[in-house]
Structures are given as C-alpha cells and as structure tokens.
N, C-alpha and C positions, 0 to 999 in steps of 0.2 A: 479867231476867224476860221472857219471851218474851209477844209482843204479843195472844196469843189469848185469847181472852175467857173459855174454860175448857177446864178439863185432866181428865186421866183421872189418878186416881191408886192408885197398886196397892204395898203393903209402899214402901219408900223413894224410889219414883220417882215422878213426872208427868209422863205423856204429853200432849202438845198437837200434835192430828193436824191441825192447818186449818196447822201450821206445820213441822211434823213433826220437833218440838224433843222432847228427851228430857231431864228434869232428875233429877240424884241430889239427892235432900233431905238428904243426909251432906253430902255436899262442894258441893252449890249449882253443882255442873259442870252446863253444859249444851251436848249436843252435837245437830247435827244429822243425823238419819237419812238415809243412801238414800231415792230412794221407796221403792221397793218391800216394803224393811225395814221402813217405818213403817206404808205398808199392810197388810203382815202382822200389825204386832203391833197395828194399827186394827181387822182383824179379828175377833182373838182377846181383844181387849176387847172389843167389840160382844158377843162370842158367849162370853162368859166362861160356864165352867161346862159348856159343849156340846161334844161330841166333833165335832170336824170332819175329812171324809174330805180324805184328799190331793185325791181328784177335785174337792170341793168348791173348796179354795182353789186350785188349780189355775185353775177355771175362774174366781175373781175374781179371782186377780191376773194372770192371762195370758189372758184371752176373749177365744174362737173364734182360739188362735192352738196350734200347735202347738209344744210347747217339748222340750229334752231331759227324760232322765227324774230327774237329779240336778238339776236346776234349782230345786225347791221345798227339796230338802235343804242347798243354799248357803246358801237365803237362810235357813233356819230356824237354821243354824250362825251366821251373819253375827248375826242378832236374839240366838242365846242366848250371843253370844262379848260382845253389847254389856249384854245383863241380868247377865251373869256366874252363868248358871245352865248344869247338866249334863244331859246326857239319863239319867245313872244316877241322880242325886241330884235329879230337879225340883224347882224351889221356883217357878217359874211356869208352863213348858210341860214336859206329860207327854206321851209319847210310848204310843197305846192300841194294843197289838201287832193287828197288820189291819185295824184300826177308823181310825185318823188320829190326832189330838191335840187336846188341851183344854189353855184356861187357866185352871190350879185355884186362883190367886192373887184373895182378893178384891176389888175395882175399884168407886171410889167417884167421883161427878161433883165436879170441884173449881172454884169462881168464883174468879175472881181479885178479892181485894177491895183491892189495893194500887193506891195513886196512881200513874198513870204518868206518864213523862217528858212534857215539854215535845214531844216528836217525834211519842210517841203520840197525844196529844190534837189536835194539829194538822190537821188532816185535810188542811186544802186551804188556800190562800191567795188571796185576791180582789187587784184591782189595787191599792188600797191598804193591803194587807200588815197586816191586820188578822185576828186567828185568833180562830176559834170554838171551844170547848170541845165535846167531843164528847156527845149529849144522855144516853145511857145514862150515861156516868160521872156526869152533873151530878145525875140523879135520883137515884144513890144516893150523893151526897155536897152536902148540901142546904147546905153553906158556899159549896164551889164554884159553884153555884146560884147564889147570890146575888151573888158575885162577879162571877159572867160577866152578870148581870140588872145590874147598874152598869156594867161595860163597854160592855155592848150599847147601853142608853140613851143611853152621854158618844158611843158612835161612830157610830150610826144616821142620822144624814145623811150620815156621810162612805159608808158600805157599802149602804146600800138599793140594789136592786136595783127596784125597783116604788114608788111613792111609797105605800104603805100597811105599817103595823105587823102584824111576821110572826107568825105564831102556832106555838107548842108542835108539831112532828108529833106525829100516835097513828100510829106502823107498822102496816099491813093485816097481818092473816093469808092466808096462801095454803093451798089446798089442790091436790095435785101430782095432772093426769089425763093421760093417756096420748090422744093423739091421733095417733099414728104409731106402730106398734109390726111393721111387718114386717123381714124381715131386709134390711138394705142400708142405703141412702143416703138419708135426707131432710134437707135443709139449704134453706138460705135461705127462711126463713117471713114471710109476711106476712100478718097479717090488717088483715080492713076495720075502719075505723072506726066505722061505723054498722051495717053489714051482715051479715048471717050468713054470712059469705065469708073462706075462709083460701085464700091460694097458696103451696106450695112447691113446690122444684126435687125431684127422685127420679132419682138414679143419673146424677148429670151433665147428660140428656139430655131429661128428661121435666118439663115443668110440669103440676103436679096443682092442680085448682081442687078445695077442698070446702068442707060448711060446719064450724061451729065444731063438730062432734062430734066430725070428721073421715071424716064421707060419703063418699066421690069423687064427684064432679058433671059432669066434664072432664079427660080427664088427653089430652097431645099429645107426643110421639117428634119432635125436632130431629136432624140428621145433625152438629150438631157440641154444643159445653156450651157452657148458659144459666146465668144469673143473677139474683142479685136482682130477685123481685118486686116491685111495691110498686102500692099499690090508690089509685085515685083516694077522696079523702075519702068523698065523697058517692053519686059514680056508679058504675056497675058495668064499670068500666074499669080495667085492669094494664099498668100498664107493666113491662119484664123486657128483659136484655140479654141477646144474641147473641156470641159468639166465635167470630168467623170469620177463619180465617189470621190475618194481625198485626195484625187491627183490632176494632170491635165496632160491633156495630147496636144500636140503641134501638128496639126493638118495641111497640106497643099492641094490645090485643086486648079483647075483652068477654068475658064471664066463661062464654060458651058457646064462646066459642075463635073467636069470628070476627075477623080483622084487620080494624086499623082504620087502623093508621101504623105507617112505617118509616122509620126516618133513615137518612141517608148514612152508611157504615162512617168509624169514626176511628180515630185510631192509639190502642193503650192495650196496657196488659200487665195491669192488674188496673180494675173499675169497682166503685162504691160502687148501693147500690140509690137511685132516680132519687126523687127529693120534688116529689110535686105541688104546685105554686103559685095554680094558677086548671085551666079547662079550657084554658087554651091553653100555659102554661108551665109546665117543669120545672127544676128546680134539680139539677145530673150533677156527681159528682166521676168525674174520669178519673187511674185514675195508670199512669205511664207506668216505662219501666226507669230515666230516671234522675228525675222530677222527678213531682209530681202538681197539676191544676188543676181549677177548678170555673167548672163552664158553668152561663150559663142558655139552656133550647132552648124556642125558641117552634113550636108546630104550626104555625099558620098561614102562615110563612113559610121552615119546616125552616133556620130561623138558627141554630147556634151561636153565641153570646154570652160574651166569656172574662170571669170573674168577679172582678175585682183585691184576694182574701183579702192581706191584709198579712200578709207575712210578714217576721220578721227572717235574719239570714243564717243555714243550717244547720237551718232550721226547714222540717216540713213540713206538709201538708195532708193530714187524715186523714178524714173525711167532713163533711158538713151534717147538722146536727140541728135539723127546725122546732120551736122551742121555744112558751117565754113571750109569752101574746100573740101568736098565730102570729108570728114574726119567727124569720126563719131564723138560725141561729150557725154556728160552723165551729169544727171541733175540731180540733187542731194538737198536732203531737208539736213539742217541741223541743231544743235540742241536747244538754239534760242529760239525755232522757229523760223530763222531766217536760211535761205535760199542760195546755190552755188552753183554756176555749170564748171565740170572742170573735166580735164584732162586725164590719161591715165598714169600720168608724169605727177602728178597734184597741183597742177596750177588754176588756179581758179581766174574764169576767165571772164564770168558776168557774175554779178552778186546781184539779190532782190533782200528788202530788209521784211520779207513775209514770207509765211509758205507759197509757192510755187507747184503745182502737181500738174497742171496743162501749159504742155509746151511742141510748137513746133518750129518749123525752118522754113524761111518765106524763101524759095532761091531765087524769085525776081528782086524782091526789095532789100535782101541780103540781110535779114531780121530775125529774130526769135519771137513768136507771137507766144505769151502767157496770159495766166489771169491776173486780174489786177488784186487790190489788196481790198477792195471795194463789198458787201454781201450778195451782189450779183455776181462777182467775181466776173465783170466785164473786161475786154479782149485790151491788149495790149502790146504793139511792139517793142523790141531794143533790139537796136544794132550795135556791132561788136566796141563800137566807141562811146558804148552808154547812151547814144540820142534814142532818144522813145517819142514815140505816137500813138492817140487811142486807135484802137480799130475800129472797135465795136462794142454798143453797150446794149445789157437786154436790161427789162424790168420786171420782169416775170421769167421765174425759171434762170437755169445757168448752163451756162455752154459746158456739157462733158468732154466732148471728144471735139478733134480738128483734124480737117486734111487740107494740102493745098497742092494744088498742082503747076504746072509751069508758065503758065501765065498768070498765077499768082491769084486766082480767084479760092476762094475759101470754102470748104466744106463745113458744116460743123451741124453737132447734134447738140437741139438745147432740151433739154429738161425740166419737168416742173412735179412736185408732189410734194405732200404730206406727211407726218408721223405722226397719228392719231393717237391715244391709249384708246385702248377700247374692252368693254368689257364680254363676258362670255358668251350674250346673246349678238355680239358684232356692235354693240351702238358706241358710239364715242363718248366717252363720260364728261370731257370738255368739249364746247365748239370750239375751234381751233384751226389753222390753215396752218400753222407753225411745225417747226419740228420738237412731238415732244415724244420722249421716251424716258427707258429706264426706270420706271413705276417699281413701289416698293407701299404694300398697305401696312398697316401696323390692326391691332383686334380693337382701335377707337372708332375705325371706318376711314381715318385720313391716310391719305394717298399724297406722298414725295416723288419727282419726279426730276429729271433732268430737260431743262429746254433748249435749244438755239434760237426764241425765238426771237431773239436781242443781236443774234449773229454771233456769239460764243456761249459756253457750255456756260449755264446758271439752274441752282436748283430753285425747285419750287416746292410749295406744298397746298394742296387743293384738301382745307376742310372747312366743314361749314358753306357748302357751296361758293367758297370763295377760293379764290388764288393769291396765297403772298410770295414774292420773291424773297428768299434767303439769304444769296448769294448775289455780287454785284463786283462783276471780274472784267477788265478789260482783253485779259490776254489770248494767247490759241491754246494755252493749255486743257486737255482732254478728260474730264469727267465720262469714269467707265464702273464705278464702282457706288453703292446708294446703301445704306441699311441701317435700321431703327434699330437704339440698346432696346436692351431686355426689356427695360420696364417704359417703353417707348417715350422717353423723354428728352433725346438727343437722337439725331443723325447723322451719320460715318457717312465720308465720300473722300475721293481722292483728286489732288488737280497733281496729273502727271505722278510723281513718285512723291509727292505727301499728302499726310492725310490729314485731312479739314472734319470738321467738327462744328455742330450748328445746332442751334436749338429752335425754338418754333418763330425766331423771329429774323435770328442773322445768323452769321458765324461768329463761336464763339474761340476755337483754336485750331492752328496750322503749327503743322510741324513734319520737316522729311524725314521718313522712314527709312534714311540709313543703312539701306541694304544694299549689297552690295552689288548688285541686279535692278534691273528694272520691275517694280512692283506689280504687281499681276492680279492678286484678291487682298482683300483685309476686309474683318468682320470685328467683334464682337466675343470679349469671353466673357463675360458679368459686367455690370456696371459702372465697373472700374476702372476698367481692360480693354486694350484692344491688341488686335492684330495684325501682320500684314507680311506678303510670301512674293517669294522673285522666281520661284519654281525650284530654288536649291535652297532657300534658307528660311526659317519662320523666323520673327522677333515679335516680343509682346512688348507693349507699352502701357505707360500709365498714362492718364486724359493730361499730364501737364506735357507729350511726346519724352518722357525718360523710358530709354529701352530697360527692362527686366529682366529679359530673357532672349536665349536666341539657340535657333538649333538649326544643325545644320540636315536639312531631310529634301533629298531631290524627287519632285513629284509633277505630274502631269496638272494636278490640279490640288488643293487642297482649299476645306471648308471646314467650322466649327459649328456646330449645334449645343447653342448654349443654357438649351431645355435638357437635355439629357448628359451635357459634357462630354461630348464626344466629337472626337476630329473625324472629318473623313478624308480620303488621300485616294487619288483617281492613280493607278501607277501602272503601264502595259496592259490598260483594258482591265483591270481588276478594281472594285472598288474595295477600300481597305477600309475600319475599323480601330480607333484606339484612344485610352482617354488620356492619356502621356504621350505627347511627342517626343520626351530624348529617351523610349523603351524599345526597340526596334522588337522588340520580346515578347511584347504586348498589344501586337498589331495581330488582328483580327481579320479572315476574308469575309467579306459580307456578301458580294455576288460579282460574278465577271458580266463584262457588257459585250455586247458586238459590236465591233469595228466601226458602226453606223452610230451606234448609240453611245461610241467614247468619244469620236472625232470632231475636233470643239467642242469638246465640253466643257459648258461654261454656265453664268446664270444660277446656281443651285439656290432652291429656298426649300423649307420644311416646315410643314404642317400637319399638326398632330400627327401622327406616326406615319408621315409620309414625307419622299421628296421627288422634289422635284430638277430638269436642269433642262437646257437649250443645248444642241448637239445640232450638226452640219453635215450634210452629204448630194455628193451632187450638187451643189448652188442650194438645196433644201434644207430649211430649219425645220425640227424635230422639237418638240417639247414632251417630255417623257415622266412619268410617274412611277416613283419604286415605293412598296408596301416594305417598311423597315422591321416589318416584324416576321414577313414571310419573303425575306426578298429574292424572290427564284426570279419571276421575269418581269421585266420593267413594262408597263402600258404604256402605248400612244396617247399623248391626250391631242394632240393638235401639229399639224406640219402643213407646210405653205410657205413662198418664197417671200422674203422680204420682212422676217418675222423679227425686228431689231429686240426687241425686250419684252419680258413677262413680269407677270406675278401673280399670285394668289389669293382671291381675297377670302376674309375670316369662314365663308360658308364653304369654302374650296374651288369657289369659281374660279374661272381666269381674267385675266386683266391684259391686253396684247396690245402692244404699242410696234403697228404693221406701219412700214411706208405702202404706202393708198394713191388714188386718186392720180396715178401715175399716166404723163403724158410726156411726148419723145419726140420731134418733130427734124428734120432734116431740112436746114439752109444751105444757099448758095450765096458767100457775099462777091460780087462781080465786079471787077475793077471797072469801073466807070471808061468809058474811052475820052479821052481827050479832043 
C-alpha cells in the first residue's frame, strides 16, 4: 500500500499523486508512473469533467518550454496504454475533436484508513533509538494513542530533549500569497525576524530589499552571482555572499544598501546562508569540491574560526540550523543517506531516514521545517519530540530556500526547471521536461545519458530514436561518471564509489572500487580494463571488479585516452603527459592552463586529436578545447551558467545538457488567524 495519505479513486483504480503510484483494485498491482504520466492523469483528475485544450496541458506539463508537436500525444498514449483504455471506445479520457479532452470517469477522494508498517510510522530516530508514532495516525486510532501515552511516559527521561513535558502539536493553517510573481529568477529569501524586511537574490545578480508585501525598497546589480541573504535578528543589517573566481566574500550592508563589511575572499565552490550570533559573530558553512566546513567569523577581528562539527568517516556537513533555545545544530548527511541534527558535543538530537538539505527553525511552533522524502520534496515539520506536521506541498517546482519570521509566517523560494541535452545549434535532441544530463556519444550516433526523470540517478540510452532505460535503482546513490569502451559495446558509470557496467540493455556488473578515497573519475584502458582515481591513488581492474593494479599518484584530476594510451594528470595548473603511471620519470608537460581554465576541471573527452573539459569561474562554466598536437593555448568553445554536462559528437559538435526554462517565484505561507 503506497505511503500517501490519500488517493484518487476512479472505476477500479487509485491514484496516489504526492507518490505517483497507480493501484488496480482487481489485482492489488501497484505500479509506478513516469512523472510526467502521473502528472497528466493528476490533471485530469483535478479537472475531471472539463474539457482541456492541448494548449492548456501543454503549458502545464512543459511551461514556458517549447516542446515537439507529438509530445502531448506520447504521453496521452503512454497513460491510456497504462488505464488500458482506447481513443475509440473511452472509458476514462475522451478525445473532444478541436476542443482537447476530458476525463468522463467519475473521481472520488479516498483516506487510507489501514494500519501501516512499522517503517511507515517511524518517522525519524533520536540517539537512543526510540520511535514515535506518527500524530495523525494516533488520533485516528485511539488504541494506538494509548499505547504510544505508555511508551512515551516508561521512555521520557531517556528522550527528552528540554527538561519539560511535551505537549500535543495543533498544525497551523497557512494561507498561500504571492510576493514575487515577475517572470525570471527570485531565489534565496530571507526575511527579518522582527522587521518588515524580506531580501532575496533576482537573476543571479541582483539583491532586492522589500517589505513583507513585496515593495522593492532597494534592489543593487553585482558584476558576478550573489547569495544567501540572511538578516541580522534584531538590526537592519544583511549579510549575503559574493562569488568571485574560485573564492567568495562575506558582505554586509544595511538595508538601504550601504556597505558596511567585507571579508577576505575563501576558497569554496558552494556557501550556506551566514547565522547571525551576536553583532559581532557569524556562524558560515563553506563547502568546498571535495569536503565542507563551518566557521565562526568575528567582525571585529575579520578572524575565520574552523568549527570542529564531529563528523564520523564518509559523513558530511550540510548546513547550521539556530534552533531550540538559540543554540546552534548542524545538520549532517551521512553515508547511508540518512539525516542528523546534532550538537557540537555529538549528540544527535533529530534523525530523518533520507537526505535532508533544507532546513529551518519555526520559533513560534518550536519546529524544524525540512523537505520531506517525497520528489517534490514538499515542507515538513518536527518538533524536538519527534511529532511532525505537513506544512506545505508544491506539485510543480520545489521549495529551495525558507525564512520564517516571528510570527511564524513562511517565506520561501520555489523553483521550477529543466535539463535538456541539447545539441550545438541550442535544439533539444529529446522532448523532455525531466532532468536529463551527462550525455556521452559514442561514433554509432547513440547517445547515453544520465536522468532523474524517475526521481533518482538512472541511465539511459537514446538510439534509434528511441529511449531505453538501463539502469533501475531505488536508492539516492549519485551517478557522476558515463563512458563508452573502446569498441563501444559496454558502458562505465559509477553509483557513489563503485563502478557499474551495462550493456545496451541492463546492467551487467557492480563492483566497489576499493580505494581508499572517495572515487572521483574512472574510465577505460582497452576492453578489458578499467579504471578509477580518489585523487591520490589509481587502481585498475578487470570487468569481473578484480583490482590489478594500483599506484599511488596524487593529482588534481587524472584521465586515460585509450586511442593513443596515454594518461593525462591535471597537477598545480599544469597539464601532464605519461603512458606509465608507476614512472614518475616519464611524465611529460604538455601545456600549463590558467587559473580559469584549471578550476573544476572536470568532464574531459577527446576527439581525434583534441580535447576537450568543463572548468568553473565565477558561478561560470567554461568548456574548452586543446589542440593535442600544438598545445600552446586552449579555445573557448562555449561558457554560460548553468552548463551541467557536455559532449561531442562524432562531427565535433557539442551536445549541452544546460538547466533551462528556469523559474523562481517568492511565497508567503501566512498563518491563518484563528
């Protein structure tokens, strides 16, 4: 029984769209939808009854994107091949000749009133591993109630959290108001806590100060992208980071835009928004490409301060949350994926059994609002005794950012876009609203790819104008790595630190790569062979994963070209040359890069006597081309933000899998008054 709380039900089926599971009430099958499938047939239950034009659903399930013109007719065949209804005979969607379609089948709201599993009810785990029943099921099952009211009492010294007796939540009502609604970008919001003061960022470049109606009061033009605002409690002071080349500044300013401080640039590739502590200190997560840490930065003395969050190995640092009691937490991914706020004591004080990366502190309802485990990643409370509440759910787009102020009304920035592949004249080579990237061609013309369009990493491969999936993975494990052997018959990728192996139909072998590092690249040495590097070690393997070889060679980046047998090794800006990795003797300079054109560098492929790589500066990807036979100075072929993955295809075009069709919109959720 699928875990959503309610379902749509129409003649023998139930739809449950927060999961986008589809059950036959005959056969108790339950399968899971495409999105886009399940958002069609979410549609046409919402709008049961109503004739909807193609244009209409056009523009919600593909907005502000241009798509082919069979595009709507796939998915509509895809939905009626899965209801096992005809366009001659409807028994759910009828097709109205020039007008669009209707669903004529009647649609009734269904609760689920069955007990669920031990997993369902579990929400979250505290450090001593004690589970709380979830509060909606308890209220409507007054045994359970009771049950858990004896639990609670025999365990309450061992789980308190605060030394006082927790009380019942009542969940707030929200009312949804519009506080951004022009076309483009508004993301990272913050509002004051006291104050009638919101900042967010607009179009990368621009900090906008208003008040909470959404005024403008201030808006100011940076020459490169800013971030995370975040308002001094009390005072009328923002702090907001800077990206500039491979670093970032920490800026202050007041709310009429006059500077007030500026720190010295650090090294980072992404920053968390800054937690004021007093007037003089701030609490900074910085994360870096391979690792993330948290500072505390005093004004008076422009000190950075490293902050010693306990981490276990494989775990990492996800932001500061000032919570309970002002006392700051730290909220931590760890290696299974699952979630921990904790202390700098190491007590782990809220567990989540999924990633967690948005999170804040409600100080009216005394709550930590995250994402849920959902692919909208819709809103969700927990209080420090494990009781949870939704907040908020979107179905288009996801909430990036959250602010809440003291009367506990919510800010938040939702997001909505694409990752297209697209080829060198800009056109999309799939119709697609999905996230696809990581494209890799091979010289047959098929093109492998990585999607989320299933809501985790699976590959695909588009030949023959078709799409098959490969790969069929439940987990959050992260596909960053794609490439065809030599004699293009097999496919290298990686989930996390091992490397999976596929052929044109499934996967055919996994195996972990055993380094003693987190794995970074693996390629390809002949058809036999492969490879894979943690930045200090190479090891080679044979296709059954038995290691061969292993050498120990510390490098910024390392690649094999297994047309000419030769390694490349990115090391202090220099690009090295060698066809022996354990010859330190027989390393070769092939050309030094600048600063711009080493910094991430990442992505390399080669084509006939060329290569190619994706490099970072400023918030800007670079894609660069070096002549391996004259390599003095590397061409630009293409720079532009938001440039997730490349490739090359056999003529030397490009192949760009860009996030598109980007829209940013700023909510206000208002606690309903009583």
């Amino acid at each position: 029984m699928p875990s959503s709380s309610q379902g749509h039900q129409f003649d023998t089926w139930v739809f449950y769209p927060e999961t986008d599971e589809l059950v036959c009430n005959k056969t108790q099958h339950t399968q899971k939808l495409e999105p886009q499938v399940a958002r069609l047939l979410e549609l046409f239950i919402k709008q049961q009854g109503t004739t909807l034009s193609q244009g209409l659903l056009n523009n919600e399930l593909w907005p502000d994107t241009i798509v082919e013109a069979n595009s709507l007719y796939q998915l509509l065949a895809k939905l009626r091949k899965v209801l096992k209804d005809t366009p001659r005979t409807p028994k759910y969607i009828k097709t109205i000749p020039k007008k669009g379609y209707v669903f004529i089948v009647e649609v009734r709201l269904l609760a689920i009133e069955t007990l669920p599993g031990l997993t369902d009810i579990e929400l979250a785990k505290p450090a001593n591993n004690s589970a709380f029943l979830n509060l909606a099921i308890l209220i409507k099952k007054p045994l359970y109630l009771t049950l858990f009211t004896l639990v609670f009492i025999a365990c309450f010294s061992a789980i308190a959290f605060f030394n006082h007796k927790p009380q019942v939540l009542t969940p707030p009502e929200y009312k949804v108001e519009d506080i951004s609604y022009e076309l483009g970008l508004e993301f990272d919001i913050a509002a004051h806590f006291e104050q009638d003061l919101i900042a967010y960022v607009s179009q990368f470049n621009q900090l906008v100060i208003a008040n909470k109606l959404g005024n403008q009061l201030y808006e100011h033009s940076f020459n490169t992208r800013i971030a995370h605002p975040s308002w001094h409690p009390q005072k009328d002071l923002v702090a907001f980071w800077q990206y500039l080349e491979d670093k970032c500044v920490l800026k202050i300013i007041s709310s009429n835009g006059k500077q007030l401080h500026e720190t010295e640039a650090i090294s980072c590739d992404r920053i968390e928004a800054p937690i004021w502590q007093s007037d003089d200190e701030l609490t900074l997560v910085v994360h870096r490409w391979d690792d993330s840490e948290g500072f505390l930065y005093r004004l008076s003395t422009r000190q950075f301060v490293k902050i010693p969050v306990p981490l276990n190995k494989g775990e990492k640092l996800i932001k500061a949350v000032k919570a309970w009691e002002n006392q700051t937490f730290y909220l931590v991914k760890q290696v299974n994926y699952h979630s921990k706020l904790i202390t700098l004591d190491g007590h782990i004080h809220l567990s989540w059994p999924y990633p967690v990366w948005l999170a804040i502190f409600d100080a009216k309802q005394q709550t930590i609002i995250t994402n849920d485990e959902s692919k909208y990643h819709n809103l969700i409370a927990t209080h420090w005794d494990q009781q949870q509440y939704s907040v908020m759910r979107s179905t288009q787009g996801i909430f990036s950012t959250l602010s809440i102020d003291k009367h506990g009304d919510i800010f938040a920035a939702a997001e909505s876009w694409q990752v297209n592949i697209r080829d060198n004249d800009d056109l999309p080579i799939f119709s697609s609203s999905s996230i696809d990237y990581l494209p890799v061609s091979n010289l047959l013309g098929e093109t492998a790819f990585m999607s989320r369009r299933t809501g985790v990493c699976e590959v695909y491969l588009h030949a023959d104008d078709k799409i098959r999936q490969l790969s069929f993975h439940q987990g959050h494990e992260y596909v960053g790595i794609l490439n065809w052997s030599p004699d293009n018959s097999l496919l290298l990728s990686n989930r996390d630190n091992n490397i999976v192996l596929y052929d044109r139909n499934r996967t055919t072998k996994q195996f972990p790569s055993n380094l003693p590092l987190t794995l970074k690249n693996a390629g390809w040495i002949n058809n036999e062979q492969v490879w894979g590097s943690d930045g200090e070690n190479i090891y080679t393997y044979d296709l059954t994963g038995r290691v061969i070889g292993k050498t120990q060679l510390k490098n910024d980046f390392v690649g094999f070209h297994h047309q000419t047998q030769q390694w490349l090794i990115l090391k202090a800006q220099q690009l090295l040359t060698t066809t022996t990795i354990d010859n330190s003797n027989n390393i070769d300079i092939l050309t030094t890069l600048s600063k711009q054109q080493a910094h991430h560098f990442r992505d390399v492929r080669f084509q006939n006597q060329s290569m190619y790589w994706l490099s970072q500066w400023s918030k800007q990807d670079y894609i660069w081309q070096l002549d391996m036979q004259n390599p003095s100075t590397p061409e630009l072929k293409k720079s532009g933000s938001l440039i997730w993955h490349y490739d090359i295809k056999p003529d030397g075009s490009l192949l760009i899998a860009k996030m598109e069709s980007i829209e940013g919109d700023i909510k206000k959720f208002a606690i309903k008054k009583q």
